[in-house]
Backbone as XML, in Angstrom:
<?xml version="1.0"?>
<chain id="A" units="angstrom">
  <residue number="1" name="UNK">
    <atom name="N" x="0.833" y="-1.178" z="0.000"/>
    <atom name="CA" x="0.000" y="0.000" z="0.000"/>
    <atom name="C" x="0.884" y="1.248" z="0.000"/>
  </residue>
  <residue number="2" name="UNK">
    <atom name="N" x="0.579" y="1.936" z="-0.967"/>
    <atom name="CA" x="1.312" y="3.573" z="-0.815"/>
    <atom name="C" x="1.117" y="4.417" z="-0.087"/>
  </residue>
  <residue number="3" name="UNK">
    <atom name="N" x="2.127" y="5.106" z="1.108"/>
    <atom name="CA" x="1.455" y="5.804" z="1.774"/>
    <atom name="C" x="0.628" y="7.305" z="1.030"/>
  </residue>
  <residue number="4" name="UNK">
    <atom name="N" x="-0.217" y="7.469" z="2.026"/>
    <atom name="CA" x="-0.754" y="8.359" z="1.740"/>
    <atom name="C" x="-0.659" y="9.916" z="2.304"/>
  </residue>
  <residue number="5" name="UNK">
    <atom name="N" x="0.212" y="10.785" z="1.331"/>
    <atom name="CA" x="0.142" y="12.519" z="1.672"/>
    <atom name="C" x="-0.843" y="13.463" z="1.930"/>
  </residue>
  <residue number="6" name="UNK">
    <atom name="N" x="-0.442" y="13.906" z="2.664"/>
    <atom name="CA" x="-0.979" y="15.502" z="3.077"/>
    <atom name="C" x="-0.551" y="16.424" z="2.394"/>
  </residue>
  <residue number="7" name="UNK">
    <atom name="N" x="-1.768" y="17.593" z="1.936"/>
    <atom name="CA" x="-0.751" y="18.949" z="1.573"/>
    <atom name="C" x="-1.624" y="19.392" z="2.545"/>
  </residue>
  <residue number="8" name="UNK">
    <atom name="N" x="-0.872" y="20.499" z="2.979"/>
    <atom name="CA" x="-0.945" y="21.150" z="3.698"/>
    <atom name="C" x="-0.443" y="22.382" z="3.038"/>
  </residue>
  <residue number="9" name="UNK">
    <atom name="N" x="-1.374" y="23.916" z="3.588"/>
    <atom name="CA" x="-1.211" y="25.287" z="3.500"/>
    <atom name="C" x="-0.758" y="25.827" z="4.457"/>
  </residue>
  <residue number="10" name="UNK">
    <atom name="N" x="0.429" y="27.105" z="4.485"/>
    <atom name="CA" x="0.963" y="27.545" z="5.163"/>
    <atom name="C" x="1.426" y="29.053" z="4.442"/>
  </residue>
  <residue number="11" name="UNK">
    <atom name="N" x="1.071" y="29.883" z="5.610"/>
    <atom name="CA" x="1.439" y="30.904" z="4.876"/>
    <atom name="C" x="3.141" y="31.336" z="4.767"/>
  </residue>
  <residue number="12" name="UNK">
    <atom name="N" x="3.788" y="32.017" z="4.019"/>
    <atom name="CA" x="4.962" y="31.874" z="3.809"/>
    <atom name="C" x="5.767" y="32.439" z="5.053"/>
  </residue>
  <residue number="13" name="UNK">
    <atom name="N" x="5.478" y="33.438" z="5.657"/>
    <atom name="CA" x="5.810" y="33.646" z="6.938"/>
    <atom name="C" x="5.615" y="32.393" z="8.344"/>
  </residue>
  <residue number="14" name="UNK">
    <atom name="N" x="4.696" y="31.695" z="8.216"/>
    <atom name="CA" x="4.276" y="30.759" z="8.939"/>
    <atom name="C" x="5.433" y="29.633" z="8.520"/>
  </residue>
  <residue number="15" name="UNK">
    <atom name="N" x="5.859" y="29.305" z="7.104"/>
    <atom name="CA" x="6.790" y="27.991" z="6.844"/>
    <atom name="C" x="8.176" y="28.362" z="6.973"/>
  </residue>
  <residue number="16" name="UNK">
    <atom name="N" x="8.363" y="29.679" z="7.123"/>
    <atom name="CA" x="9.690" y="30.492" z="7.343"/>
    <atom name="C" x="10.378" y="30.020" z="8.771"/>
  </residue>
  <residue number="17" name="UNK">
    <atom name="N" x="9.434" y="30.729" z="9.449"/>
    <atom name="CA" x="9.352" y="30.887" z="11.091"/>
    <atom name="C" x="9.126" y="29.354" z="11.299"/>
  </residue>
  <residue number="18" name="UNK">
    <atom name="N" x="8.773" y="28.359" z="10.787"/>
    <atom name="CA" x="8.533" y="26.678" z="11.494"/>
    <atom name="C" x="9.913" y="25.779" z="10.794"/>
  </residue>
  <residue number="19" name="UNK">
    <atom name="N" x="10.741" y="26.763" z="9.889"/>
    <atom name="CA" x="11.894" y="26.176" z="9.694"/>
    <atom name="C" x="12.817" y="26.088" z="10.529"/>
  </residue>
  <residue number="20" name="UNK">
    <atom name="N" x="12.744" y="27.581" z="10.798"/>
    <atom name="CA" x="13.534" y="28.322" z="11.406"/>
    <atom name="C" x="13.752" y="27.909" z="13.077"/>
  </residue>
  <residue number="21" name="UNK">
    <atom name="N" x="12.737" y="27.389" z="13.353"/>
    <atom name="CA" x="12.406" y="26.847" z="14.748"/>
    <atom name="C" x="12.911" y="25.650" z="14.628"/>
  </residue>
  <residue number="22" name="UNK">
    <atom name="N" x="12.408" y="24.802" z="13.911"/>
    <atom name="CA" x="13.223" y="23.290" z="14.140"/>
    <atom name="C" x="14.371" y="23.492" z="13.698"/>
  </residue>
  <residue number="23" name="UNK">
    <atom name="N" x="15.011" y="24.128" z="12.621"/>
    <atom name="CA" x="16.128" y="24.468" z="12.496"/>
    <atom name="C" x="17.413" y="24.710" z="13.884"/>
  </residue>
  <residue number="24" name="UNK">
    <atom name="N" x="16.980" y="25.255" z="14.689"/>
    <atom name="CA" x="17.486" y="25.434" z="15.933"/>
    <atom name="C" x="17.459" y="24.573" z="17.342"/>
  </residue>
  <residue number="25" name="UNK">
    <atom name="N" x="16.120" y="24.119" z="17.106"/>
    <atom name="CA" x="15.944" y="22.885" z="18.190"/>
    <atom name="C" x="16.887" y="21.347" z="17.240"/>
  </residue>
  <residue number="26" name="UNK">
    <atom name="N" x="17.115" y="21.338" z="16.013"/>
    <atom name="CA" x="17.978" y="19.974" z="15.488"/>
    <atom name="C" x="19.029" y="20.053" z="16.019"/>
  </residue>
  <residue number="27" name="UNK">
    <atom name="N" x="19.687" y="20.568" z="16.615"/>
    <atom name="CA" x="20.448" y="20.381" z="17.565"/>
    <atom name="C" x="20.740" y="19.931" z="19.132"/>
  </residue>
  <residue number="28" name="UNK">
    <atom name="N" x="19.444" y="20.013" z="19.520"/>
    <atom name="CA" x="19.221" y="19.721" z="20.736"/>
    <atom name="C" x="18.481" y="18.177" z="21.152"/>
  </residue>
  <residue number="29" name="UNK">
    <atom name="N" x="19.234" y="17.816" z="22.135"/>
    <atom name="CA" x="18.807" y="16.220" z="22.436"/>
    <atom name="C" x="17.402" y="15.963" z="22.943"/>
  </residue>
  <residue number="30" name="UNK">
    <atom name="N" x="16.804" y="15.866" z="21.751"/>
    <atom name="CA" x="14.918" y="16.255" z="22.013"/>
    <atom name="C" x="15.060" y="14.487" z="22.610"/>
  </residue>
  <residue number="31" name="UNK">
    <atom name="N" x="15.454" y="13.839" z="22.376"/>
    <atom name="CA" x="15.841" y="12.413" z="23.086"/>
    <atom name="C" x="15.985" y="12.338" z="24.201"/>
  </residue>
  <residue number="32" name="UNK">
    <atom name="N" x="16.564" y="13.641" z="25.058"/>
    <atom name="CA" x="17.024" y="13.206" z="26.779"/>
    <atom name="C" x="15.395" y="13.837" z="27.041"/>
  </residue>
  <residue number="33" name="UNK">
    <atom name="N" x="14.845" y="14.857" z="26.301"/>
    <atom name="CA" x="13.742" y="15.142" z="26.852"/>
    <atom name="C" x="12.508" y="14.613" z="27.320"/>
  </residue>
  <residue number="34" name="UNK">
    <atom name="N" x="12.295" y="14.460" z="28.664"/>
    <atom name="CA" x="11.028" y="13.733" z="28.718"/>
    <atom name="C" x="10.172" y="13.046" z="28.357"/>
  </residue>
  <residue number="35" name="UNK">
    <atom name="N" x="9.357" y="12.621" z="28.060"/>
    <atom name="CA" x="7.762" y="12.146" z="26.967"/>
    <atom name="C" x="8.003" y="12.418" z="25.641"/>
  </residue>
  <residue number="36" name="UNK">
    <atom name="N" x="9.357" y="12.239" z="25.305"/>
    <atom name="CA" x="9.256" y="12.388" z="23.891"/>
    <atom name="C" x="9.492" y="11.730" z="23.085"/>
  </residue>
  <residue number="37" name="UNK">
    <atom name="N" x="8.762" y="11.134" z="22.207"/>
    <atom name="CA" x="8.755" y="9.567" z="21.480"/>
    <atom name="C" x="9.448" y="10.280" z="20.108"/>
  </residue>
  <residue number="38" name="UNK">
    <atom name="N" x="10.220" y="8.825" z="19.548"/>
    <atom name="CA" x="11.117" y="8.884" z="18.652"/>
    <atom name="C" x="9.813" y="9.006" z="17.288"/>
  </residue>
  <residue number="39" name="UNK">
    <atom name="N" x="8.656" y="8.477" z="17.488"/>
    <atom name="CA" x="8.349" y="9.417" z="15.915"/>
    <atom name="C" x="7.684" y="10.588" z="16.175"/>
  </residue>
  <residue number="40" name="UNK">
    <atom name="N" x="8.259" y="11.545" z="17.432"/>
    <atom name="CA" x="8.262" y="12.639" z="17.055"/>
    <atom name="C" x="8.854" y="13.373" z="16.698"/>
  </residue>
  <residue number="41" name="UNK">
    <atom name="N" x="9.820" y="12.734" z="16.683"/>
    <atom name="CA" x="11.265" y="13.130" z="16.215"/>
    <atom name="C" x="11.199" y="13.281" z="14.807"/>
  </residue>
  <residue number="42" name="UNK">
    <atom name="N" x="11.291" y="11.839" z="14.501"/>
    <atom name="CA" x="11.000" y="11.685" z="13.327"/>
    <atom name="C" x="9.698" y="12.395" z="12.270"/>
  </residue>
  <residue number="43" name="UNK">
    <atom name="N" x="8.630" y="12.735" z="12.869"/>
    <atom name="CA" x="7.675" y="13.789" z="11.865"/>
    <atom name="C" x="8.503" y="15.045" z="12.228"/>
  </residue>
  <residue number="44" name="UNK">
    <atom name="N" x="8.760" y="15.679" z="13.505"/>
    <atom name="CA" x="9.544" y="16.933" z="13.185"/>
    <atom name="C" x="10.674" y="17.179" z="11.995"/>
  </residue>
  <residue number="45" name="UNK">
    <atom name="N" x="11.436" y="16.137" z="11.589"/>
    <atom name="CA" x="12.487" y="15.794" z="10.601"/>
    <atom name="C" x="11.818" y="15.729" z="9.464"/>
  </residue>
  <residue number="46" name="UNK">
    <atom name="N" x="10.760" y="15.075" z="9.446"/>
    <atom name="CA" x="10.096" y="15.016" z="8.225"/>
    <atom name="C" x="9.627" y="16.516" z="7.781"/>
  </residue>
  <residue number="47" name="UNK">
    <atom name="N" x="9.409" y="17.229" z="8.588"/>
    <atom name="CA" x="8.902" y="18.943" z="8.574"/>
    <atom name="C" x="9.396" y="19.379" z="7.788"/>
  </residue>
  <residue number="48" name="UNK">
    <atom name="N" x="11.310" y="19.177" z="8.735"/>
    <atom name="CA" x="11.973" y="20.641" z="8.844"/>
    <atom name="C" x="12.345" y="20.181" z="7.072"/>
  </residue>
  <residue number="49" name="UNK">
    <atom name="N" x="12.512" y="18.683" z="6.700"/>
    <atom name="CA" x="12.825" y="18.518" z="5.418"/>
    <atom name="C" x="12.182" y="18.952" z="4.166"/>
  </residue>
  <residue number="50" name="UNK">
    <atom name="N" x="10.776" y="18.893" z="4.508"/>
    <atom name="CA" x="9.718" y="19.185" z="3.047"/>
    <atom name="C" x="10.156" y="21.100" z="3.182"/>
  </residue>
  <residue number="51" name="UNK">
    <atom name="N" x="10.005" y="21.980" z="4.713"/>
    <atom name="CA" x="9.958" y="22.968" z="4.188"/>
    <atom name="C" x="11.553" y="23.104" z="3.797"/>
  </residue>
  <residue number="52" name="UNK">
    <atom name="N" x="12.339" y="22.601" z="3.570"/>
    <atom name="CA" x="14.038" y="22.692" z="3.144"/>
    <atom name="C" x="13.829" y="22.620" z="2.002"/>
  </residue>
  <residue number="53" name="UNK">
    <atom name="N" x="12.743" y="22.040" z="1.134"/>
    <atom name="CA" x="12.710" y="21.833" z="-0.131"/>
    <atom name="C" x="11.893" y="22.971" z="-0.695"/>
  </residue>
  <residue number="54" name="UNK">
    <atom name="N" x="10.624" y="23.446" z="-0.058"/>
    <atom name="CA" x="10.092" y="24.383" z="0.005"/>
    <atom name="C" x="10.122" y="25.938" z="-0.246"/>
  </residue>
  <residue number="55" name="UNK">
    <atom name="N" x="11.545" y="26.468" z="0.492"/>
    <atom name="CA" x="11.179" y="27.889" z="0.509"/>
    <atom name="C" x="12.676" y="28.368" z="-0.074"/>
  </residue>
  <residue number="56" name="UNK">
    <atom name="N" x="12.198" y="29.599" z="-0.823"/>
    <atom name="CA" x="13.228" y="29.645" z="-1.540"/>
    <atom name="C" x="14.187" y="31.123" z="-0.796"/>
  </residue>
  <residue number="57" name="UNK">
    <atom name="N" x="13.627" y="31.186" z="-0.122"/>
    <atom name="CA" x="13.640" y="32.084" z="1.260"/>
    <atom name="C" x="15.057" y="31.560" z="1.829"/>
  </residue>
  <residue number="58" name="UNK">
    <atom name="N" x="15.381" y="30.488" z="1.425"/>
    <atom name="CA" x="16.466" y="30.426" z="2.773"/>
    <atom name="C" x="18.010" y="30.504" z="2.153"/>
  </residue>
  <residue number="59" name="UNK">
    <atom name="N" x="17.962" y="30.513" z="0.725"/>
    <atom name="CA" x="18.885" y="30.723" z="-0.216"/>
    <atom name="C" x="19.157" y="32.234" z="-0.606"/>
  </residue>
  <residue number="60" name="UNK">
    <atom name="N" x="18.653" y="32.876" z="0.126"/>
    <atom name="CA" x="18.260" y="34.696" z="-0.455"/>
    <atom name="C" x="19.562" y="35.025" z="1.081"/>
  </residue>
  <residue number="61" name="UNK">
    <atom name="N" x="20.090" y="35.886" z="-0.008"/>
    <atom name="CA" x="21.424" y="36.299" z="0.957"/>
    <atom name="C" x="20.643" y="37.361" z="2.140"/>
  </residue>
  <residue number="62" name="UNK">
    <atom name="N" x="19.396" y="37.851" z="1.946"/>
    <atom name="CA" x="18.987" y="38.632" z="3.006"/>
    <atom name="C" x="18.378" y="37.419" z="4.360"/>
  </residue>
  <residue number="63" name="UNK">
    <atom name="N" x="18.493" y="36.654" z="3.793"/>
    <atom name="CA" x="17.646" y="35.331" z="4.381"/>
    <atom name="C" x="17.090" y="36.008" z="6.068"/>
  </residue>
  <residue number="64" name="UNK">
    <atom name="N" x="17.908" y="36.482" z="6.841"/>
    <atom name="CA" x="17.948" y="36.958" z="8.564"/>
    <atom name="C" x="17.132" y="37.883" z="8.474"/>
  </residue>
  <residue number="65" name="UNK">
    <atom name="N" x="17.407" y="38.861" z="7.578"/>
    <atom name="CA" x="16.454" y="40.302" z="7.185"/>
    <atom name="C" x="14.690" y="39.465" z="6.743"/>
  </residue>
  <residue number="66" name="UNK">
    <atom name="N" x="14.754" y="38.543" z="6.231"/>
    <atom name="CA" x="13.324" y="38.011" z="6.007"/>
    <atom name="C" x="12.791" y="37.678" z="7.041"/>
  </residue>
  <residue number="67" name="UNK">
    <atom name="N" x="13.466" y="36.685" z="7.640"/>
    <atom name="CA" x="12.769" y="35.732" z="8.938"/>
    <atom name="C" x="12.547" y="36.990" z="10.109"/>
  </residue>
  <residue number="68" name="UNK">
    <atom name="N" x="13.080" y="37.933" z="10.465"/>
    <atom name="CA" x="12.899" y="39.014" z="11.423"/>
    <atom name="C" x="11.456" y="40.009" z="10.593"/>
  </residue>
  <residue number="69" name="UNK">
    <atom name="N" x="11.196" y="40.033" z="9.177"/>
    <atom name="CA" x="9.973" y="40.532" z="9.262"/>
    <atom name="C" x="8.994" y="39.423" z="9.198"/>
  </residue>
  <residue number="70" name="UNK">
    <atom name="N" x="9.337" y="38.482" z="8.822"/>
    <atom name="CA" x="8.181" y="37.501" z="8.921"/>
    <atom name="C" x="7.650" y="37.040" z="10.647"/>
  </residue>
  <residue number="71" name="UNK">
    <atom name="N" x="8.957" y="37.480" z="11.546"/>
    <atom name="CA" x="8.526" y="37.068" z="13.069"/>
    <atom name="C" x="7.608" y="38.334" z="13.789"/>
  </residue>
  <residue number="72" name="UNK">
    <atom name="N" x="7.967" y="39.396" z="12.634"/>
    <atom name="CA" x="7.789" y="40.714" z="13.376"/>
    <atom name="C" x="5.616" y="40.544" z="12.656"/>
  </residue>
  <residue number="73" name="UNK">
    <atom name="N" x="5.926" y="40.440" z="11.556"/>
    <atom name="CA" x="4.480" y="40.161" z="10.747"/>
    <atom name="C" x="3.672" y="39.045" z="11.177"/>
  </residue>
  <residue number="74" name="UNK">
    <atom name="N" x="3.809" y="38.388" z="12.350"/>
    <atom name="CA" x="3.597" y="37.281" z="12.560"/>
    <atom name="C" x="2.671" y="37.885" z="13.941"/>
  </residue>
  <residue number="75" name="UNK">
    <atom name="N" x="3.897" y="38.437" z="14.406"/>
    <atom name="CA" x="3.535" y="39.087" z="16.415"/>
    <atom name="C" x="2.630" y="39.712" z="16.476"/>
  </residue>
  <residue number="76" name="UNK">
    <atom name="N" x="2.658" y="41.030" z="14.960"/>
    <atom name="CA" x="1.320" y="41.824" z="15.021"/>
    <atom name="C" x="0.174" y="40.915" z="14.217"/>
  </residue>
  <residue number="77" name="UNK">
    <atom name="N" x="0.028" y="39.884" z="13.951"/>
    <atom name="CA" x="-1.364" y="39.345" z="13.608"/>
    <atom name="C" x="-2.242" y="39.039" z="15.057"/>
  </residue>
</chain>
């Protein structure tokens, strides 16, 4: 049986800022942490990967200058 996908919508500030977040926690031993089961690990990985493929945002030499208005456009919603 093939698995079966999700698409999912996200606004571009929203897939910026959820890169950007696991981006920073992939470093951290989400493993020593408490209640935290290995396929959550594993769908977070699966995330941070589709939006890696995703945004073309992260290749743009302003890349820091984006993610700071997208956090700032985010706070005032």
């Amino acid at each position: 049986m093939t698995p079966r996908h999700y698409k999912i919508k996200l606004l571009p500030d929203v897939a910026l800022f959820l890169f950007e977040w696991l981006e920073q926690r992939e470093d951290t031993d989400w493993e020593g942490v408490h209640g935290t089961h290995r396929g959550e690990l594993a769908a977070l990985s699966q995330l941070s990967g589709a939006l890696d493929k995703t945004l073309p945002e992260l290749f743009d030499p302003r890349y820091l200058e984006l993610l700071a208005g997208a956090r700032d456009r985010l706070a005032a919603a």
